[in-house]
Every structure is written in C-alpha cells, then in structure tokens.
C-alpha positions, 0 to 999 in steps of 0.5 A, a space after each residue: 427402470 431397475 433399482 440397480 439403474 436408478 442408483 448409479 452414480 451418473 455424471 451430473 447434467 451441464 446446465 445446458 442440459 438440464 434447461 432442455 430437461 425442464 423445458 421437456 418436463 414443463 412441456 409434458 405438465 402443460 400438456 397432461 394438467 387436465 387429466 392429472 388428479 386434485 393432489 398432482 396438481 396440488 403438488 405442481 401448484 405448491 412446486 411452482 409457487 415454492 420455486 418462484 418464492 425462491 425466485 423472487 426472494 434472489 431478486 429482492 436480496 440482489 436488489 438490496 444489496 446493490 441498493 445498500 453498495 448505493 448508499 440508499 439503505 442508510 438511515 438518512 436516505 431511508 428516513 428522507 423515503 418514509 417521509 416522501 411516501 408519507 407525504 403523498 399517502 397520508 394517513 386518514 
C-alpha cells in the first residue's frame, strides 16, 4: 500500500462495517498468537486489557447513574448498606 493510499481521505466505516472488521482481525490474532513474538503479544494483552477497562468502567458508571436516578445513592440508603454488609461481615 502506497503513502498516497494510506493517506486518502476515505469515508468512515458503518458500524456494521467495522463489526465484520474486528471480528476479521480478532480472528487473524487468535489465529497467528503462537507465532507472534513476547512484545506483539505484550501489545495485544495491554490492548485488550485497556479495552475491556473501558468496557467495564461504562457499565459501572451506567449502573451508578440508573442507581442514583433510583434514589439508592442517597446518604440514608447508603448508610442503611454499610450497616447491612457490616452486620453480615463483621470485622475481626
């Protein structure tokens, strides 16, 4: 692939797109990981991770929003909580 190519302005992918993309690619990752050496694999592991902190961290802000819309985040509701899980975890 030329510079030229790799520097054109080209439309952005669909989303249906790029899901037929990363699914390609993961394929070809699973595929080729026993010949990839120590520092592709340490790139793909840290790649990964990073994406699945992003992941989960969406998921635990969604909840907490939809929790606080809830009335659960307030500071009796969280008090009543800490006292619930202290009772069945008691400090030794």
């Amino acid at each position: 692939m030329s510079v030229a190519e790799l520097t054109t302005k080209k439309p952005p992918l669909k989303p249906e797109e790029k899901r037929a993309l990363v699914r390609s690619k993961f394929a070809e990752l699973a595929s080729s990981a026993d010949t990839l050496t120590d520092e592709e694999i340490e790139s793909a592991h840290k790649a990964l991770m990073e994406f699945e902190l992003r992941r989960l961290l969406k998921v635990m802000s969604d909840g907490a929003e939809d929790d606080e819309r809830a009335g659960l985040l307030e500071p009796v509701e969280v008090e009543a909580a800490i006292k619930e899980f202290r009772a069945r975890h008691p400090y030794r």
